[in-house]
N, C-alpha and C positions, 0 to 999 in steps of 0.2 A: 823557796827564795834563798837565795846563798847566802850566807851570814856575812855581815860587815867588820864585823872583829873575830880574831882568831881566842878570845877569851871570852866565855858564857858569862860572864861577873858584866864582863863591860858591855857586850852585847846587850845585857839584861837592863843595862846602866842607858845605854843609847835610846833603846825601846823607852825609857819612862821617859828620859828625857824630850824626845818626839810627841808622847803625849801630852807631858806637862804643855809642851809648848802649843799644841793643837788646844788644849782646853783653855791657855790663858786669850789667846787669840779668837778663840769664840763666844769666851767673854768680854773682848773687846770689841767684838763687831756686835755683840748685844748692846752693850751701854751706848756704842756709839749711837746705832739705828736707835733706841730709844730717847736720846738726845736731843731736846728742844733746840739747841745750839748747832748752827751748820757745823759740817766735818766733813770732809773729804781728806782722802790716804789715795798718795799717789806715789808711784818712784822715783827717786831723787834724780837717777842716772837721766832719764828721755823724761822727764817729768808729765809720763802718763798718768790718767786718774784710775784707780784701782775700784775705786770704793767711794761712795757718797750715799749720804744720809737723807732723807726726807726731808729736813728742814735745809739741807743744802738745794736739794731740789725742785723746794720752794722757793728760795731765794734765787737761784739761776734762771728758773723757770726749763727748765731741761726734763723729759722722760730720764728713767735712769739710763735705759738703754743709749739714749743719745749721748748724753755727761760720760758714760765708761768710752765712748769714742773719741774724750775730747781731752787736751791736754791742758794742765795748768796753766800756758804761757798762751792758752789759746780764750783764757775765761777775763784775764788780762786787754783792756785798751791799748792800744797801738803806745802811746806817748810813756803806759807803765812796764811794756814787757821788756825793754831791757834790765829795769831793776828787778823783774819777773825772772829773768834768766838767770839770776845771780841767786837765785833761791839756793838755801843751803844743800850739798851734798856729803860736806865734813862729819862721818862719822862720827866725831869723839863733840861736836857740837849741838848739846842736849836741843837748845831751845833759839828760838830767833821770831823775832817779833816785827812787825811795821804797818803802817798805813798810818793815815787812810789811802788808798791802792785804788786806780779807776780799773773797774771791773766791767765788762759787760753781759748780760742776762742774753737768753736765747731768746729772747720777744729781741733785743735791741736797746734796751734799757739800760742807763747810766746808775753802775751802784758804785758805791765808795764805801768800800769793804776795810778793815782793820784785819791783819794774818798772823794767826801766831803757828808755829810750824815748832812739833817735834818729832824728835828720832824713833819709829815707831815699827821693829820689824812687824811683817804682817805677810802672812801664809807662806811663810819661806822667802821671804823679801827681804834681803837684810839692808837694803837700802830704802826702804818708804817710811814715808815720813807724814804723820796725822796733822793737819793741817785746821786747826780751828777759826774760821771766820765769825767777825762781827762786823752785823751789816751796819754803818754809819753813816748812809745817807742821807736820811732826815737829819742828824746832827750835821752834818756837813752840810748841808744843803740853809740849816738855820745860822749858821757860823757866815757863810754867803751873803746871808741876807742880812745879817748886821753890821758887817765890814762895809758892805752898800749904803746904806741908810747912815752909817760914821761919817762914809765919804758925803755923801748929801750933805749931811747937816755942817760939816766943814767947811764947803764951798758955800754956803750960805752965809756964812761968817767972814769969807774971803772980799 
């Protein structure tokens, strides 16, 4: 293989570097995959999904196989993917948080999902970004049901 630098010092410098970076990232696809917490790592640029997690894939209801076919903007409700599109790409912006987000499950399932999304290279990616989901549907879904029963008990007063 032909060397990439014309000095063995940096050459030698490149090489650990390469590694360092191979080991911290297979220590992050450990922690993730062991992660009770959904996580999905997708690229910022076409907002592919790279990578998801078991508990992401319980939550989607997706094989993995199917979820690495599908795109962020595609796990997104019709009414949230334009704020879906606006998912970060800015480099130098660590973190970016929102929801509750209407999300849809591969059954057809309405979740309302909470996103917090960081800057995350990953296997030579320097644009993907780890994407932690919390699933908030039953809270949302009880927050519904109280705002209703306000309004009841208001017009009974009207």
């Amino acid at each position: 293989m032909p060397s990439r630098c014309s000095d063995p010092r940096e050459e030698s410098l490149v090489i650990t570097a390469e590694r360092t970076e191979t080991a911290g990232t297979e220590r992050l696809a450990a922690q993730i995959a062991a992660s009770a917490l959904p996580c999905i790592i997708y690229g910022a640029e076409r907002l592919e999904i790279l990578e998801a997690n078991a508990a992401a894939l319980e939550l989607y209801e997706y094989s993995k196989a199917a979820i690495l076919e599908r795109s962020m903007l595609e796990l997104f409700a019709p009414e949230d993917q334009a704020q879906a599109t606006a998912l970060p790409v800015d480099l130098r912006k660590p973190l970016y948080a929102w929801g509750p987000a209407s999300q849809i499950s591969g059954a057809g399932r309405m979740l309302m999902v909470r996103v917090s999304i960081f800057a995350q290279p990953w296997r030579g990616r320097g644009d993907a970004r780890l994407a932690l989901l919390e699933d908030d549907t039953a809270g949302y879904a009880a927050q519904q049901s109280v705002r209703a029963s306000e309004e009841r008990f208001r017009d009974l007063f009207e």
